[in-house]
C-alpha positions as CSV (number, residue, x, y, z in Angstrom):
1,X,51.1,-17.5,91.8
2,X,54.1,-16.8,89.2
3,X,54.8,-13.2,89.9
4,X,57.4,-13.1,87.4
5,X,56.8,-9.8,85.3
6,X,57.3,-11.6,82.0
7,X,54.8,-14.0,82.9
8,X,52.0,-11.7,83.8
9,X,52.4,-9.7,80.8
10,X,52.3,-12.6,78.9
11,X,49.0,-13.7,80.0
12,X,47.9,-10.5,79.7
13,X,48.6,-10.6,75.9
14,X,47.2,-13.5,75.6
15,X,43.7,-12.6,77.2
16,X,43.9,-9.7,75.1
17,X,44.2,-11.7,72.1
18,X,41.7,-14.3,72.9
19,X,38.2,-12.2,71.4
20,X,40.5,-11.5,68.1
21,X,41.3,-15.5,67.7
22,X,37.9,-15.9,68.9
23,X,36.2,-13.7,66.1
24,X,38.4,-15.2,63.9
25,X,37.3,-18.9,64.8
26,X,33.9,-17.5,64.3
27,X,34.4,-15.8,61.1
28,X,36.3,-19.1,58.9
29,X,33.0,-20.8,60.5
30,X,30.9,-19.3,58.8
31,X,32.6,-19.0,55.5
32,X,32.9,-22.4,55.2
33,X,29.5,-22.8,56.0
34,X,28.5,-20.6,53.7
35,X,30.8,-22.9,51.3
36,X,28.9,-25.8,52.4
37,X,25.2,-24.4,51.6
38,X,26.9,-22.6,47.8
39,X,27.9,-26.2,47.5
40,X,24.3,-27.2,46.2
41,X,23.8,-23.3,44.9
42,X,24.2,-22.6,41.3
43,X,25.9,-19.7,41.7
44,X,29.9,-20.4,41.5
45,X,31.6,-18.0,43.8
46,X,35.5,-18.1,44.0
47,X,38.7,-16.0,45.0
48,X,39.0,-13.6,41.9
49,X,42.5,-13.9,41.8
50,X,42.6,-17.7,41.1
51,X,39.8,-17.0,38.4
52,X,41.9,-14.8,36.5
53,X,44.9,-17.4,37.1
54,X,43.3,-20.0,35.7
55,X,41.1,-17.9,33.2
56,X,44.4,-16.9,31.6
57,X,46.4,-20.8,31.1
58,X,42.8,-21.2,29.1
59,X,43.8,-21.7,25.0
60,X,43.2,-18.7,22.6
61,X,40.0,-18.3,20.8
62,X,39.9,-20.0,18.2
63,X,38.3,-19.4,14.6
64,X,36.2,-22.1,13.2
65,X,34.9,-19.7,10.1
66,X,37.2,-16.9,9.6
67,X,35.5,-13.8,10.4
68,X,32.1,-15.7,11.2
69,X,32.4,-18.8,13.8
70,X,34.3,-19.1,17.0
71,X,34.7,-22.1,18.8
72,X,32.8,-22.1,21.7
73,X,30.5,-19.2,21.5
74,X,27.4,-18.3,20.1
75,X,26.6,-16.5,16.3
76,X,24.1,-14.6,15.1
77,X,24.4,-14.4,11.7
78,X,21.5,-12.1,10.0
79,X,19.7,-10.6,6.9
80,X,16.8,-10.6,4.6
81,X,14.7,-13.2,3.5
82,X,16.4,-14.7,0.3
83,X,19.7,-13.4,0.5
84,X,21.2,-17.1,1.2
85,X,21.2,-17.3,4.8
86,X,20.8,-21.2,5.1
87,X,23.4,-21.5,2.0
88,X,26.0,-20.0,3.8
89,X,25.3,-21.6,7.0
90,X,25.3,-25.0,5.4
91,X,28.2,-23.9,3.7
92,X,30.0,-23.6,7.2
93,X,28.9,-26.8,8.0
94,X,30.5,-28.8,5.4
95,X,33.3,-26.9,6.0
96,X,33.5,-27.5,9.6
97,X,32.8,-31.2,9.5
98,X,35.7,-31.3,7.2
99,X,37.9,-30.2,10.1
100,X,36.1,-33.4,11.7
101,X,33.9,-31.1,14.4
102,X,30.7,-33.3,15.0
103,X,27.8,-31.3,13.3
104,X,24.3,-31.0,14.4
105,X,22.3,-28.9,11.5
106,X,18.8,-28.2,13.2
107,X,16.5,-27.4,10.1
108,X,13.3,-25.6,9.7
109,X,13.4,-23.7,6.4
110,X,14.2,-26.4,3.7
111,X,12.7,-29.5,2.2
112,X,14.5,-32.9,1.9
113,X,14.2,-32.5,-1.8
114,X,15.3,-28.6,-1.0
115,X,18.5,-29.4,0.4
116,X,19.5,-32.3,-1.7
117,X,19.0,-30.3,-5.3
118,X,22.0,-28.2,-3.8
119,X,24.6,-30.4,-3.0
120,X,24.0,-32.9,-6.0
121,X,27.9,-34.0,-6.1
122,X,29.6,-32.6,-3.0
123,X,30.6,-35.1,-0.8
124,X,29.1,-34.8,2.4
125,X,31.2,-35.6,5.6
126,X,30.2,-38.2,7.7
127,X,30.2,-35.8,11.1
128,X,27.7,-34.0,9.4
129,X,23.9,-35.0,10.8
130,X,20.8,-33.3,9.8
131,X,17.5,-32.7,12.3
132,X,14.4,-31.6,11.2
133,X,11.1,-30.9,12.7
134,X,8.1,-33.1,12.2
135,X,5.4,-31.1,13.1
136,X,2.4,-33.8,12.9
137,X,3.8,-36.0,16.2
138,X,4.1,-32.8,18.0
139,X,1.0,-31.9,20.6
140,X,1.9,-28.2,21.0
141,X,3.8,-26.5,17.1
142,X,4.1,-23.5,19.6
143,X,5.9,-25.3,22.4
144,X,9.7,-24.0,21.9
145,X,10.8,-25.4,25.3
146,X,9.9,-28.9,23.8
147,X,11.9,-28.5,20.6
148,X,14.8,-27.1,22.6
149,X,14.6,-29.9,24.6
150,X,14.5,-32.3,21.8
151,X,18.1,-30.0,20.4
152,X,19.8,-31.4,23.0
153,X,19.1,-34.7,23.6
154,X,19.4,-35.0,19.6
155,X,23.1,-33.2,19.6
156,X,23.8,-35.6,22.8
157,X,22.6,-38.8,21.1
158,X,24.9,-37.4,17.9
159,X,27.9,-36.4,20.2
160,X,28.0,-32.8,18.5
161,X,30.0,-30.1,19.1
162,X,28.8,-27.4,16.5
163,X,25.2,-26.4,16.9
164,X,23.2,-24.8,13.9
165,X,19.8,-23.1,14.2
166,X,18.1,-22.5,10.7
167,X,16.3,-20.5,12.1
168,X,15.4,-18.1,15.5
169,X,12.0,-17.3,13.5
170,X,10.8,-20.3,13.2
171,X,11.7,-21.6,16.7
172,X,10.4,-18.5,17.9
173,X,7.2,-17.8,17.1
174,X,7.2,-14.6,18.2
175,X,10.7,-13.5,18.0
176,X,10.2,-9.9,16.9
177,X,8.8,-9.4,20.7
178,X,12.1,-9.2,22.7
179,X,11.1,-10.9,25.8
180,X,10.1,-14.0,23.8
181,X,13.0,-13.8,21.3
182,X,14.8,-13.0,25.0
183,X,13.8,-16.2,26.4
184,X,14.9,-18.4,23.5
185,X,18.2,-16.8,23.0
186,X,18.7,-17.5,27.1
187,X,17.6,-21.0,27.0
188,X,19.7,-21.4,23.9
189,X,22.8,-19.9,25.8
190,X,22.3,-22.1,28.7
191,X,23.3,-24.7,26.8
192,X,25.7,-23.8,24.9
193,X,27.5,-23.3,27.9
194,X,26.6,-26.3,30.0
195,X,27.5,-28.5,26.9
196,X,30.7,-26.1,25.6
197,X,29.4,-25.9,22.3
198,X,29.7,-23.7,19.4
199,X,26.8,-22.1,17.9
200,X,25.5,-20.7,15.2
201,X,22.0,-19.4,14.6
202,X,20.2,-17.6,12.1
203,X,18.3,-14.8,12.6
204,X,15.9,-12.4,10.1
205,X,15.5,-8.9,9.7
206,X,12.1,-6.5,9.9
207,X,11.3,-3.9,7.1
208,X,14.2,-1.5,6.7
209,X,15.7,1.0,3.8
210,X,17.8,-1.0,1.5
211,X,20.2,1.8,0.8
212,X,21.0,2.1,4.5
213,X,24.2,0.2,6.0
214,X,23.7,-2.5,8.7
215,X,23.8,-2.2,11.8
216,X,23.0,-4.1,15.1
217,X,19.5,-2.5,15.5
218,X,18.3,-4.2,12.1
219,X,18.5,-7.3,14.1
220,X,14.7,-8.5,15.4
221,X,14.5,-7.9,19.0
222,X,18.3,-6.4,18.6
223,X,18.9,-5.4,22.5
224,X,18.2,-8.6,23.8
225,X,19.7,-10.9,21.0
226,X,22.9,-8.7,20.8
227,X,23.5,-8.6,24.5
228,X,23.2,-12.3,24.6
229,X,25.3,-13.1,21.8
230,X,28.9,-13.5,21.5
231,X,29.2,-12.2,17.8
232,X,26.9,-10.8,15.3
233,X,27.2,-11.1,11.7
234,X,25.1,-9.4,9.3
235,X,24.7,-10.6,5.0
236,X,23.4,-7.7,3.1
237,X,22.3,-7.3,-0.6
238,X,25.6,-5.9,-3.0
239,X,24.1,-3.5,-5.9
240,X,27.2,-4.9,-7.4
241,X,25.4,-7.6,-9.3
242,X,22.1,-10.1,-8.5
243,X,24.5,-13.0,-6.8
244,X,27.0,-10.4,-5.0
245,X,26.4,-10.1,-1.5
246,X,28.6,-8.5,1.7
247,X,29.4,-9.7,4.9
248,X,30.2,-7.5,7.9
249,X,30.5,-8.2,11.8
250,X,28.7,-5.9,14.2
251,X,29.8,-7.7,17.4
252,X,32.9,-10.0,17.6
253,X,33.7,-10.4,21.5
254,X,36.9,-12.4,22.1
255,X,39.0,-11.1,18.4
256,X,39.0,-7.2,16.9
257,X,36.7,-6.2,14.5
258,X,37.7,-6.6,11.1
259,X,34.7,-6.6,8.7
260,X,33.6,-3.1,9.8
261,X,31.6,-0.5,7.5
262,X,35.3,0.3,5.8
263,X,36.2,-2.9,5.7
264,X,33.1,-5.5,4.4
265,X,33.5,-8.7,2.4
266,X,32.1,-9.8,-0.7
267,X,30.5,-12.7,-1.2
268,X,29.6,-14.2,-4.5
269,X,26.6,-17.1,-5.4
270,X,27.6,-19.9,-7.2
271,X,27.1,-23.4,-7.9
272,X,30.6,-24.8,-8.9
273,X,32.4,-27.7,-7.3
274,X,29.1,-29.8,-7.0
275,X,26.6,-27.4,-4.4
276,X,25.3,-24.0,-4.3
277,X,28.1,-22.2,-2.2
278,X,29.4,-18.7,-1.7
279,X,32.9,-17.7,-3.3
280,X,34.6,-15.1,-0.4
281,X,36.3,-12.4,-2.0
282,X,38.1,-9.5,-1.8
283,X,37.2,-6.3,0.9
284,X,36.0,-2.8,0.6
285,X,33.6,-0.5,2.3
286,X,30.2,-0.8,2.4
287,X,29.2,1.8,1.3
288,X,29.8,0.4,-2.4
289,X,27.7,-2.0,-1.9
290,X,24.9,-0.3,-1.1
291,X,22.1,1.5,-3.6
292,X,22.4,5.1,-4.0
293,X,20.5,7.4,-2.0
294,X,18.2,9.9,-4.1
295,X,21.1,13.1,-3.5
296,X,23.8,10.3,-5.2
297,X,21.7,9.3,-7.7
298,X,21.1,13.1,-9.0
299,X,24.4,13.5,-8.7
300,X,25.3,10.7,-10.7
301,X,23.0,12.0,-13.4
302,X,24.5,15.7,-13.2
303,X,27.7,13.6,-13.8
304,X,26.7,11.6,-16.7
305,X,25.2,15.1,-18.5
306,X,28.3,16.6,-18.2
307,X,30.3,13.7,-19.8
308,X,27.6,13.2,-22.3
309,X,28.3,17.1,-23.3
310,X,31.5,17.1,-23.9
311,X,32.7,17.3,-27.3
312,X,34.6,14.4,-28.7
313,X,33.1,12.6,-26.0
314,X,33.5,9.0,-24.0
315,X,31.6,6.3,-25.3
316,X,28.4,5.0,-23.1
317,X,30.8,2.7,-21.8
318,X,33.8,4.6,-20.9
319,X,31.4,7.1,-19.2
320,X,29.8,4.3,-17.3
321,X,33.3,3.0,-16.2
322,X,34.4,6.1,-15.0
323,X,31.5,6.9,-13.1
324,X,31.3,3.5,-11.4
325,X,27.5,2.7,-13.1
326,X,25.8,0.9,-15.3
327,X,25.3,1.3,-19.1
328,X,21.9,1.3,-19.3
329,X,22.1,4.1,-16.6
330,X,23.9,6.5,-18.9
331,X,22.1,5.1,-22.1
332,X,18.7,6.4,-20.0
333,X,20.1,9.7,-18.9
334,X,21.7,10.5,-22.4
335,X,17.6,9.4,-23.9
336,X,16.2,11.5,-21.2
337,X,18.3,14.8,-21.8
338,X,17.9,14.1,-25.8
339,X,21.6,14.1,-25.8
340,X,21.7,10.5,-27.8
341,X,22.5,12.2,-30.8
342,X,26.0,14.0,-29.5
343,X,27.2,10.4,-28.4
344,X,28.6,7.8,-30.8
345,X,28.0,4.3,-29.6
């Protein structure tokens, strides 16, 4: 036997070290069994670090609707019945399709005869595809899964990119319970992201106070949808004039938030250039856009008096400029106070 010192205390060291190398052995064995099983798993599990690596070489978001549409993600865009939900949104896809995006359209509100009345001499891009529902060939009108199944193989068959829902009522028959609305909105998610697309659905409102601003609980099973979605955009009624309307956003994950209650867009109706469309316009709080609460509105009468009793006073017009209202509003207050008499018209 070696009884040289530096030997022995080298196989001393090493005998020492033998359970740590051991353990170690042990522990990579498992990990990459572990690996192994997370192999078939759904759940992707990786070093953080390399995430965030390769998280951040990942391109910029990227707008596909300014303010509205990001590429990618999913939309909610919301309001009342009649307010031009569907115009806007097919607005957004002619406009898209221009870029050359390949656009699904799924359609439940509108007729054939509907749609075409409104785009009699716009030209329509040929990226642009249209599905709707034929409810006689289906066994089940309530079956949801089967129409989101039948969304994507239709947006595979049309190599789409930009997905449309018009709208989470009708494809949810009970959306205003948030589990069912829940469930949608999931399954919808899920394939968004297993396919990468963008996504845009439309989404109604319950009963609420006109005069109040938006906000995300005005949303049908808001919690749910909200969490679930990327952005939300809400289109509100403007008192500003019967084709006026506002857009603001609510939720805009991966950009700041522009459009908030100081800071809304108008939108103006019209059918120029060949198809009902909305003109975008210039910004301004919300609060303009809204109706008057009952405190305003006496205000704005106790306002209109006092002008109105003013010698050598401002016509109904001037008055009504002034006071940001309408001249039948000061015609009716001057009638009502019998004050018609001290006003020249």
């Amino acid at each position: 036997m070696d009884n040289n010192p530096q030997t022995l205390l080298d196989a001393v060291v090493a005998r020492a070290a033998q359970p740590t190398v051991n353990a170690q052995v042990a522990v990579q064995t498992k990990v990459e069994d572990a690996h192994e099983q997370m192999r078939e798993s759904f759940m992707r599990v990786e070093r953080f670090d390399r995430f965030v690596s390769e998280g951040l070489m990942l391109g910029e978001a990227k707008e596909l609707v300014h303010h509205i549409l990001v590429e990618h993600e999913t939309t909610i865009l919301f309001g009342d019945t009649g307010l031009g939900k569907s115009t806007l949104a097919m607005q957004m896809a002619l406009d898209v399709a221009d870029l050359g995006e390949r656009v699904l359209y799924v359609n439940f509100e509108l007729s054939q005869k509907q749609l075409a009345k409104r785009f009699p001499d716009r030209a329509i891009p040929p990226t642009l595809f249209i599905a709707s529902i034929d409810y006689t060939l289906m066994h089940d009108v309530t079956d949801q899964s089967l129409i989101l199944e039948e969304i994507e193989k239709t947006a595979a068959e049309c190599a789409t990119s930009v997905i449309i829902i018009d709208n989470l009522t009708n494809l949810c028959i009970n959306s205003k319970e948030g589990g069912e609305a829940g469930n949608v909105m999931l399954r919808l998610i899920s394939l968004r992201m297993i396919h990468d697309w963008t996504m845009l659905i439309l989404a109604h409102v319950p009963k609420r106070k006109p005069g109040d601003p938006l906000s995300l609980n005005d949303l049908a099973g808001s919690k749910i949808l909200s969490n679930f979605a990327d952005n939300v955009i809400g289109l509100n009624k403007s008192k500003l004039g019967k084709d006026k309307r506002y857009i603001i956003q609510l939720k805009y994950r991966s950009m700041p938030i522009e459009l908030d209650f100081r800071n809304v867009q108008e939108l103006t109706l019209a059918k120029t250039d060949g198809y009902l469309h909305f003109d975008f316009g210039d910004y301004g709080e919300e609060r303009t856009h809204l109706p008057r609460s009952r405190d305003e509105k006496a205000e704005l009468e106790r306002d209109i008096v006092c002008e109105l009793k003013k010698p050598n006073g401002k016509s109904y017009r001037q008055i009504a400029d002034e006071l940001g209202t309408s001249l039948s509003m000061v015609a009716r207050v001057a009638k009502h106070h019998n004050l018609c008499q001290k006003q020249s018209k």
